[in-house]
mmCIF file of the N, C-alpha and C atoms, coordinates in Angstrom:
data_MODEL
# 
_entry.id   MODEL 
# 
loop_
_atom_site.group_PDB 
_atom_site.id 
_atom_site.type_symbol 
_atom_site.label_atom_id 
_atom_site.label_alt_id 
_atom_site.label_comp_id 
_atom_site.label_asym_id 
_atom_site.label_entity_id 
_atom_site.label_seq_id 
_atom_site.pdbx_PDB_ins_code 
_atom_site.Cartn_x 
_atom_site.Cartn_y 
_atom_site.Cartn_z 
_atom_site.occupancy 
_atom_site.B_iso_or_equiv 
_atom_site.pdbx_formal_charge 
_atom_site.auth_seq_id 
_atom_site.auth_comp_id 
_atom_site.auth_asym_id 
_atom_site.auth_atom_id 
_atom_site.pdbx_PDB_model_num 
ATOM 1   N N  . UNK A 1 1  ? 0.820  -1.182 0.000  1.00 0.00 ? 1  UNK A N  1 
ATOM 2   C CA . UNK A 1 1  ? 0.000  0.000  0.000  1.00 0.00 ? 1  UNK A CA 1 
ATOM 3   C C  . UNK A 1 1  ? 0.875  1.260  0.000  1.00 0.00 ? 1  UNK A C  1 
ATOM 4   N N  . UNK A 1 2  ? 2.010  1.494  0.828  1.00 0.00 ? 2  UNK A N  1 
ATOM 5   C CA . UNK A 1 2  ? 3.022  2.585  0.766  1.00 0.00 ? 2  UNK A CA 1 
ATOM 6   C C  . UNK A 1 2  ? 3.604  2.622  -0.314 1.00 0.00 ? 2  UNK A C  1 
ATOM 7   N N  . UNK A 1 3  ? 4.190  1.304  -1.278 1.00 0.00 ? 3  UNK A N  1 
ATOM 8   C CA . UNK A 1 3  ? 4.495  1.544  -2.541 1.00 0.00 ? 3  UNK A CA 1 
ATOM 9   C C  . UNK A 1 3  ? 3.876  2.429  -3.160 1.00 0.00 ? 3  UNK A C  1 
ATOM 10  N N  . UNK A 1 4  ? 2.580  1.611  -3.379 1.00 0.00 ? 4  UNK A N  1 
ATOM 11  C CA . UNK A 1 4  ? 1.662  2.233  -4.232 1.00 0.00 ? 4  UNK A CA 1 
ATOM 12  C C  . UNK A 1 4  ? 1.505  3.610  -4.800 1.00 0.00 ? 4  UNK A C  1 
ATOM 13  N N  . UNK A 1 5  ? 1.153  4.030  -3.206 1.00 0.00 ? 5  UNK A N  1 
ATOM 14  C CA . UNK A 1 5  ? 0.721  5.679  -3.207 1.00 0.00 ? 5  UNK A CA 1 
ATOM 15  C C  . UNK A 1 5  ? 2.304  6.511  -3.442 1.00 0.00 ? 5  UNK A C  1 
ATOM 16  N N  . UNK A 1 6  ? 3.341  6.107  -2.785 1.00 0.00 ? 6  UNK A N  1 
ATOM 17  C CA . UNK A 1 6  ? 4.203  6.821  -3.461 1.00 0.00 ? 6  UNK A CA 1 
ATOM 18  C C  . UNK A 1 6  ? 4.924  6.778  -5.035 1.00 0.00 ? 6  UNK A C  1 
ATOM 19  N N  . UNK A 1 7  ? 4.260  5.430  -5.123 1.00 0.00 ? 7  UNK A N  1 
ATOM 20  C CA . UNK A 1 7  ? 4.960  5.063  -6.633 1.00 0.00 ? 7  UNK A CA 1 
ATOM 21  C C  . UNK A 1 7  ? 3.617  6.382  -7.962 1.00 0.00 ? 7  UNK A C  1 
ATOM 22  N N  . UNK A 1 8  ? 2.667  6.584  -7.282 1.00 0.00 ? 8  UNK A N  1 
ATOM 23  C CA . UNK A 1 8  ? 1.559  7.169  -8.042 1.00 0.00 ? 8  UNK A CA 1 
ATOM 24  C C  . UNK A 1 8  ? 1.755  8.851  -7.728 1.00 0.00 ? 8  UNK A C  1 
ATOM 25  N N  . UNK A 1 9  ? 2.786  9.039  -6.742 1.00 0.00 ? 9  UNK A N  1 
ATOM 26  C CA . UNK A 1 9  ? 3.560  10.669 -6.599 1.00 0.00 ? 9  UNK A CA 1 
ATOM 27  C C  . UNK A 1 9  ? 2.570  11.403 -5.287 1.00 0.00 ? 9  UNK A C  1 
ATOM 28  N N  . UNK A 1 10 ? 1.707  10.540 -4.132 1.00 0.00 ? 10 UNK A N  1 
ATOM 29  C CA . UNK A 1 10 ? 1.016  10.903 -3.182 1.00 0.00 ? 10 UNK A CA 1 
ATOM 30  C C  . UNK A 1 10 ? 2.006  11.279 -2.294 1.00 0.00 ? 10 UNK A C  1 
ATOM 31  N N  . UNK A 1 11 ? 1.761  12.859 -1.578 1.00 0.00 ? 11 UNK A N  1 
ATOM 32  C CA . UNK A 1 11 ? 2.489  12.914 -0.655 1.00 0.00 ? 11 UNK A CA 1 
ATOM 33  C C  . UNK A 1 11 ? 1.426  12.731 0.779  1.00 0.00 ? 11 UNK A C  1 
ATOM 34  N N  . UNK A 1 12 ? 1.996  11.997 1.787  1.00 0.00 ? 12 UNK A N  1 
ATOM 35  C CA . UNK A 1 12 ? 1.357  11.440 2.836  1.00 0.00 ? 12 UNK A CA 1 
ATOM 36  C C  . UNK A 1 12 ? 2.215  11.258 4.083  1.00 0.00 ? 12 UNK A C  1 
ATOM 37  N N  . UNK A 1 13 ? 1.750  10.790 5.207  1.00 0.00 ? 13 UNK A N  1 
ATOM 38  C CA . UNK A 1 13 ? 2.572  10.632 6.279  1.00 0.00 ? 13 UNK A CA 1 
ATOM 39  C C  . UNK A 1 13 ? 1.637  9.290  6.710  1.00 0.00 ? 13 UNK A C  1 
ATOM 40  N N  . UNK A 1 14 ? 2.659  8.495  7.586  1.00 0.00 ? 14 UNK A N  1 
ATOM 41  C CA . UNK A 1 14 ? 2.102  7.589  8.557  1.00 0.00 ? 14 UNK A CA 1 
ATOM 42  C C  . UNK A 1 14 ? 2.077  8.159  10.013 1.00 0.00 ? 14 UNK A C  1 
ATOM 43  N N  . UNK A 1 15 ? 1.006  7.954  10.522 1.00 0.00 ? 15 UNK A N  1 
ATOM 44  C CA . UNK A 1 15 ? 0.438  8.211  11.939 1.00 0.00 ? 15 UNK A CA 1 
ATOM 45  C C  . UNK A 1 15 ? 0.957  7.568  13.000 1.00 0.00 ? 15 UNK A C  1 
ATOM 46  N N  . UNK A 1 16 ? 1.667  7.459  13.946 1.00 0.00 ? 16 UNK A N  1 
ATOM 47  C CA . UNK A 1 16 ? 1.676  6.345  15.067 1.00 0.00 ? 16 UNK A CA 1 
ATOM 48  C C  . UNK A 1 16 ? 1.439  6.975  15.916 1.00 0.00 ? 16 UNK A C  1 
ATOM 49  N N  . UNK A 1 17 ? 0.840  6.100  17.397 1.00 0.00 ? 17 UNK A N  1 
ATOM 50  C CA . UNK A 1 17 ? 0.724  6.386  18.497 1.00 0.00 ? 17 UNK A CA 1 
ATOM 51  C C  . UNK A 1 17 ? 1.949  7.094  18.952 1.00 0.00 ? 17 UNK A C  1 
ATOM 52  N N  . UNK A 1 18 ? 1.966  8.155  20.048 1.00 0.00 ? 18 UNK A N  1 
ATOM 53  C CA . UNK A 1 18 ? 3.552  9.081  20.430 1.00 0.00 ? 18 UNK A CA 1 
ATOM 54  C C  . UNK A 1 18 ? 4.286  7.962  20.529 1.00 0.00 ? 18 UNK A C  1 
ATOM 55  N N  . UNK A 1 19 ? 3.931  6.644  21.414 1.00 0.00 ? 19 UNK A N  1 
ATOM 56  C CA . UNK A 1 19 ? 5.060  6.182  22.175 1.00 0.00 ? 19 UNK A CA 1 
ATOM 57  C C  . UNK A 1 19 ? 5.579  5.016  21.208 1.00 0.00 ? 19 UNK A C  1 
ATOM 58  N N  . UNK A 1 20 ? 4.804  4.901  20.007 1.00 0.00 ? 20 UNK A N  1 
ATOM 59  C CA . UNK A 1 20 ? 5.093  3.462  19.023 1.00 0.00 ? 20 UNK A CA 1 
ATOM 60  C C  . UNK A 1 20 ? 5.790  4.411  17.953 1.00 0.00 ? 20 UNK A C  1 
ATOM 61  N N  . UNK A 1 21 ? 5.659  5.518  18.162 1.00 0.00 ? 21 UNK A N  1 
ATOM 62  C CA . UNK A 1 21 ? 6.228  6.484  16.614 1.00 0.00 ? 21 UNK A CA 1 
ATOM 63  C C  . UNK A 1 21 ? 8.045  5.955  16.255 1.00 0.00 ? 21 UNK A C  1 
ATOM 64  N N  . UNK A 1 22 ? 8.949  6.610  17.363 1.00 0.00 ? 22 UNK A N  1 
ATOM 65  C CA . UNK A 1 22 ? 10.326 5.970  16.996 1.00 0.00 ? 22 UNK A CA 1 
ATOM 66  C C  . UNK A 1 22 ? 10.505 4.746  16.509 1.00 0.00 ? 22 UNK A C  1 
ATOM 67  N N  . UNK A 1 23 ? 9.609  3.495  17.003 1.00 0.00 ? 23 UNK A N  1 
ATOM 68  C CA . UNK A 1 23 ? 9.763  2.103  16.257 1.00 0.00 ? 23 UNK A CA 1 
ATOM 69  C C  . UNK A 1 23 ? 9.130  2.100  14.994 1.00 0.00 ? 23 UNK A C  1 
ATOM 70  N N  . UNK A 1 24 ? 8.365  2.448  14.465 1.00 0.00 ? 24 UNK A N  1 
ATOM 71  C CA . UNK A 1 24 ? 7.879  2.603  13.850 1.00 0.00 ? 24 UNK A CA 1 
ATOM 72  C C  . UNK A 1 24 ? 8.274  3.109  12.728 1.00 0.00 ? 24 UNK A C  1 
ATOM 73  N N  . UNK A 1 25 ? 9.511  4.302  12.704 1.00 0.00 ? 25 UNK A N  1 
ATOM 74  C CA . UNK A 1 25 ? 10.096 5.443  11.988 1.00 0.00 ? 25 UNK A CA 1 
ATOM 75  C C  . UNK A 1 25 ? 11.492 4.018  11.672 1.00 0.00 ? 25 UNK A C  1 
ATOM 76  N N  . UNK A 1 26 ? 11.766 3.362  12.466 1.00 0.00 ? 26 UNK A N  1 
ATOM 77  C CA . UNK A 1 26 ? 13.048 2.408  12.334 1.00 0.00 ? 26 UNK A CA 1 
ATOM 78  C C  . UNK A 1 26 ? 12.687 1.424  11.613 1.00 0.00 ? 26 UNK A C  1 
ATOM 79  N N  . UNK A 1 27 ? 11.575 0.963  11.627 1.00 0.00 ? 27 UNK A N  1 
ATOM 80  C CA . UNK A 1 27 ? 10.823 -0.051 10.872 1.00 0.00 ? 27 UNK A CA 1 
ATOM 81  C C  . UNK A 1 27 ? 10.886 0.219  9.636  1.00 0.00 ? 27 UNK A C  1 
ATOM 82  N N  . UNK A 1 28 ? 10.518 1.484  8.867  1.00 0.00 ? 28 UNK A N  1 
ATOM 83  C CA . UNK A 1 28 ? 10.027 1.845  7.862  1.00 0.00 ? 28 UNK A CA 1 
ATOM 84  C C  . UNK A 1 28 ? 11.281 2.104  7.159  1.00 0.00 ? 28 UNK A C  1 
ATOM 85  N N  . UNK A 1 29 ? 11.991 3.338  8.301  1.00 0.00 ? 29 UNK A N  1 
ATOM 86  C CA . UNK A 1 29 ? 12.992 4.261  7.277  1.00 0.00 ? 29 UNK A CA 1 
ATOM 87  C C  . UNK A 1 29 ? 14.254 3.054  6.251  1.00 0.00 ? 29 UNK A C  1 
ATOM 88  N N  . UNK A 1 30 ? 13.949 1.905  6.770  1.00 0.00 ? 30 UNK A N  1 
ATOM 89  C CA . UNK A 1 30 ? 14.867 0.912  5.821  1.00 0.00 ? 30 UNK A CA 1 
ATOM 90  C C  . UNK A 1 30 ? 14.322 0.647  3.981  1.00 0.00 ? 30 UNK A C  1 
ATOM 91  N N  . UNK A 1 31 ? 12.899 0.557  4.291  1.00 0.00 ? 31 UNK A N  1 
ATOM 92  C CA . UNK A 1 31 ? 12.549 0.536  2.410  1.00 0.00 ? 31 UNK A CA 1 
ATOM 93  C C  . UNK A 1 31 ? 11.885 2.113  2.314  1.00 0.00 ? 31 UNK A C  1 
ATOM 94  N N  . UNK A 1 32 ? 11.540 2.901  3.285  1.00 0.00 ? 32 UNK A N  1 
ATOM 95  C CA . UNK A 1 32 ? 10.921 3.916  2.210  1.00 0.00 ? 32 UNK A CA 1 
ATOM 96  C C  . UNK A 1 32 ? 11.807 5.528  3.422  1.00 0.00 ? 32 UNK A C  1 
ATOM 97  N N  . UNK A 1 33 ? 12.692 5.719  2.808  1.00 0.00 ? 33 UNK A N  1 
ATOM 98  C CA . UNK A 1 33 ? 13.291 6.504  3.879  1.00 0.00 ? 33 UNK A CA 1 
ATOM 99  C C  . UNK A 1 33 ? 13.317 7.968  3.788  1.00 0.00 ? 33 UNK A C  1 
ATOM 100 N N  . UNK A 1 34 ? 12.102 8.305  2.863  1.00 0.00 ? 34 UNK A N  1 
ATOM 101 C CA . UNK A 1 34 ? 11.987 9.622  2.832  1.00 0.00 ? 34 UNK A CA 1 
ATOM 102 C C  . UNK A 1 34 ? 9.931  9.638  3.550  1.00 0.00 ? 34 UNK A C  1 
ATOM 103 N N  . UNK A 1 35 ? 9.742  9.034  3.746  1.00 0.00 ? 35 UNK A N  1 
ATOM 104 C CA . UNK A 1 35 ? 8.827  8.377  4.029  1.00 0.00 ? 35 UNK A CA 1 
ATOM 105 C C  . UNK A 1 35 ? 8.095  9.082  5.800  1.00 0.00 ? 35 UNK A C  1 
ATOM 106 N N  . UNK A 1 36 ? 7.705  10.531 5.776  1.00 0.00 ? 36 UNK A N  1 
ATOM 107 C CA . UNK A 1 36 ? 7.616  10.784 7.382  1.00 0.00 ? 36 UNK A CA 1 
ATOM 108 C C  . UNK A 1 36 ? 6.667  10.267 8.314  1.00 0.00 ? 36 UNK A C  1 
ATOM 109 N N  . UNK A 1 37 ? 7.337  9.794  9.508  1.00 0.00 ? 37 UNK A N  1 
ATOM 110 C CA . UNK A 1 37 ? 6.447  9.333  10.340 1.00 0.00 ? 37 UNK A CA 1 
ATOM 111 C C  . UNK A 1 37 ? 6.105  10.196 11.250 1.00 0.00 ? 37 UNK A C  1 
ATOM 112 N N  . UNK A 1 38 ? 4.679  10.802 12.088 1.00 0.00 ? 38 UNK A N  1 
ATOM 113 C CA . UNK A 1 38 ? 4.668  11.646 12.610 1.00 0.00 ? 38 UNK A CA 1 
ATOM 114 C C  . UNK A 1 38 ? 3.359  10.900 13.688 1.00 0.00 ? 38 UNK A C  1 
ATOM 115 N N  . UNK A 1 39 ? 3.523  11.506 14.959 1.00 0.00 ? 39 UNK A N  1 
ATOM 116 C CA . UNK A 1 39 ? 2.800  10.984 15.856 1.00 0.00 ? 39 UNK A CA 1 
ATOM 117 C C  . UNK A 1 39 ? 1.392  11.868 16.414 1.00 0.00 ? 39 UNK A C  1 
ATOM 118 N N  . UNK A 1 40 ? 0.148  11.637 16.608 1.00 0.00 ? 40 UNK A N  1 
ATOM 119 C CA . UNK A 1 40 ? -0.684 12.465 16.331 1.00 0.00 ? 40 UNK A CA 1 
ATOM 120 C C  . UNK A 1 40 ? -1.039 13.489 17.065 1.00 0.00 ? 40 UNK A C  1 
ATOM 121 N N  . UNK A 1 41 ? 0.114  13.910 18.297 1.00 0.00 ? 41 UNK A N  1 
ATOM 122 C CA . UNK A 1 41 ? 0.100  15.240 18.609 1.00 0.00 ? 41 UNK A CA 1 
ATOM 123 C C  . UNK A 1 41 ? 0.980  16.003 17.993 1.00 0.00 ? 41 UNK A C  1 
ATOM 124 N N  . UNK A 1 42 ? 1.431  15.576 17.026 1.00 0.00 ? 42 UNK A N  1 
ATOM 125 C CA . UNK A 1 42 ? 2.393  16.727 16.113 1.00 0.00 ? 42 UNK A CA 1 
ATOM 126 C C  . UNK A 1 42 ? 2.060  17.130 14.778 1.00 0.00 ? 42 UNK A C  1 
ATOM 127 N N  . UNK A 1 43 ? 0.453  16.835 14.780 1.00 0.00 ? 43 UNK A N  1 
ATOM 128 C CA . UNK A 1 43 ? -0.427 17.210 13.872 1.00 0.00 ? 43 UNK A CA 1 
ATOM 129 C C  . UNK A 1 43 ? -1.051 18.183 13.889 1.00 0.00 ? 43 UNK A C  1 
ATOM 130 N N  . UNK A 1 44 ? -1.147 19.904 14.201 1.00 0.00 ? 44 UNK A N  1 
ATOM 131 C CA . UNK A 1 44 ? -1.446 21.036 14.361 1.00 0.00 ? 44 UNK A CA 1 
ATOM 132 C C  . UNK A 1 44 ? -3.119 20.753 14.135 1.00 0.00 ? 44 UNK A C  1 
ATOM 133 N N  . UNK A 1 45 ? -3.925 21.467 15.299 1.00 0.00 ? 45 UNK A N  1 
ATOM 134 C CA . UNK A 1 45 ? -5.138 21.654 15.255 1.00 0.00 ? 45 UNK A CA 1 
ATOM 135 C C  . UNK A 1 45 ? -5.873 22.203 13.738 1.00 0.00 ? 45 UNK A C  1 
ATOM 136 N N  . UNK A 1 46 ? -7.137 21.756 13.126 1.00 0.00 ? 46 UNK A N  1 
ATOM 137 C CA . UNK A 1 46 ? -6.988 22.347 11.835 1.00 0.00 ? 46 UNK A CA 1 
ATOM 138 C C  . UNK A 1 46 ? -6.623 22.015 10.830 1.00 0.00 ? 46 UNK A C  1 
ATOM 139 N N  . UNK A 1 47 ? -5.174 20.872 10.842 1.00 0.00 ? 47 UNK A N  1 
ATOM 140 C CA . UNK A 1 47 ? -5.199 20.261 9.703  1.00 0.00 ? 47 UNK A CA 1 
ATOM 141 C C  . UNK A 1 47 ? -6.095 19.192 9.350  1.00 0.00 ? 47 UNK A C  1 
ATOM 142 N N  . UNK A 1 48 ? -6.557 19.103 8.287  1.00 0.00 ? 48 UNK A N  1 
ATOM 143 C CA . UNK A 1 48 ? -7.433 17.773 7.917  1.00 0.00 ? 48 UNK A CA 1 
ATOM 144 C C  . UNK A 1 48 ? -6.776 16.397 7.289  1.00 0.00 ? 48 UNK A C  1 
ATOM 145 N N  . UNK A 1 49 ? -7.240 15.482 8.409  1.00 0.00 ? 49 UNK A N  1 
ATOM 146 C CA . UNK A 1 49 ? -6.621 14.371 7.863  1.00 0.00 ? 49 UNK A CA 1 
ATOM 147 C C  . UNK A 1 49 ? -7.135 12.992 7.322  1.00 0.00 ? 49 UNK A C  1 
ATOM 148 N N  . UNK A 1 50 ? -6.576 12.525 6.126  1.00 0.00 ? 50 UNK A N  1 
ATOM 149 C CA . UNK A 1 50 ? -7.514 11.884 5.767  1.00 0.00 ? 50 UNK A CA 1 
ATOM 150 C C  . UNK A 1 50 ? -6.485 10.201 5.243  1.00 0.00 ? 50 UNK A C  1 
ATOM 151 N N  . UNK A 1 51 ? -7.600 9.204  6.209  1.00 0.00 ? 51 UNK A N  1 
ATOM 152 C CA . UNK A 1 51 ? -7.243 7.861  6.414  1.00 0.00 ? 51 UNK A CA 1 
ATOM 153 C C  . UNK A 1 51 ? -7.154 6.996  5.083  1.00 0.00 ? 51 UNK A C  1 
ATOM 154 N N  . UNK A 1 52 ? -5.774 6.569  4.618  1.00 0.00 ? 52 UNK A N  1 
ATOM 155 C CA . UNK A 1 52 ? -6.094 6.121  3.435  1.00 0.00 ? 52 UNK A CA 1 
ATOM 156 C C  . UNK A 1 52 ? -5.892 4.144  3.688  1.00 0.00 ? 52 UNK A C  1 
ATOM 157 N N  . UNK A 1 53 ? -5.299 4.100  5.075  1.00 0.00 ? 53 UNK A N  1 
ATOM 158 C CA . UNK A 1 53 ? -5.728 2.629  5.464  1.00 0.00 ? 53 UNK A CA 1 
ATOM 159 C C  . UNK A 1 53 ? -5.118 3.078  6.635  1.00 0.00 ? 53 UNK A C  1 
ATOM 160 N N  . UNK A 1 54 ? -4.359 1.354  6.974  1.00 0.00 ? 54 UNK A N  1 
ATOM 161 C CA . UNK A 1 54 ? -4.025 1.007  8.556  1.00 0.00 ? 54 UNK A CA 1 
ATOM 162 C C  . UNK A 1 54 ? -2.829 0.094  8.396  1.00 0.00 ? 54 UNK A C  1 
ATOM 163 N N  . UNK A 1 55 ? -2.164 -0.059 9.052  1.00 0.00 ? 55 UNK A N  1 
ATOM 164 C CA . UNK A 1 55 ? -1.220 -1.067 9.013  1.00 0.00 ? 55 UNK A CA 1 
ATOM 165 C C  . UNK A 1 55 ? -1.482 -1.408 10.637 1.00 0.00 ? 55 UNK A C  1 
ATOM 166 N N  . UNK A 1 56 ? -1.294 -2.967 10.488 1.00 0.00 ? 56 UNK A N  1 
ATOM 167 C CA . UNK A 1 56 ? -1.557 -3.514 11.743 1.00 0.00 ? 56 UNK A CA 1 
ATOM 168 C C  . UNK A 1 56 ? -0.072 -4.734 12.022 1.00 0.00 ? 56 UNK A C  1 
# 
């Protein structure tokens, strides 16, 4: 699914919980390393965000 949307030129972020965000950012930054992970209090009031899945 992260292929995808970046292979199609989507710019996006993945969400993690604050305290799962650093693992999460280590997980990833190996295949997609421009790829930002951001945790959802560092999402400014106001921005709109919109769910394009989940990774579990």
């Amino acid at each position: 699914m992260i292929r995808t949307h970046m292979d199609q030129g989507h710019q996006f972020a993945l969400v993690a919980a604050p305290d799962a965000r650093p693992y999460v950012r280590m997980v990833t930054e190996r295949l997609f390393a421009t790829l930002p992970v951001l945790s959802h209090v560092e999402i400014a009031r106001g921005v709109h965000v919109k769910s394009l899945g989940t990774i579990s």
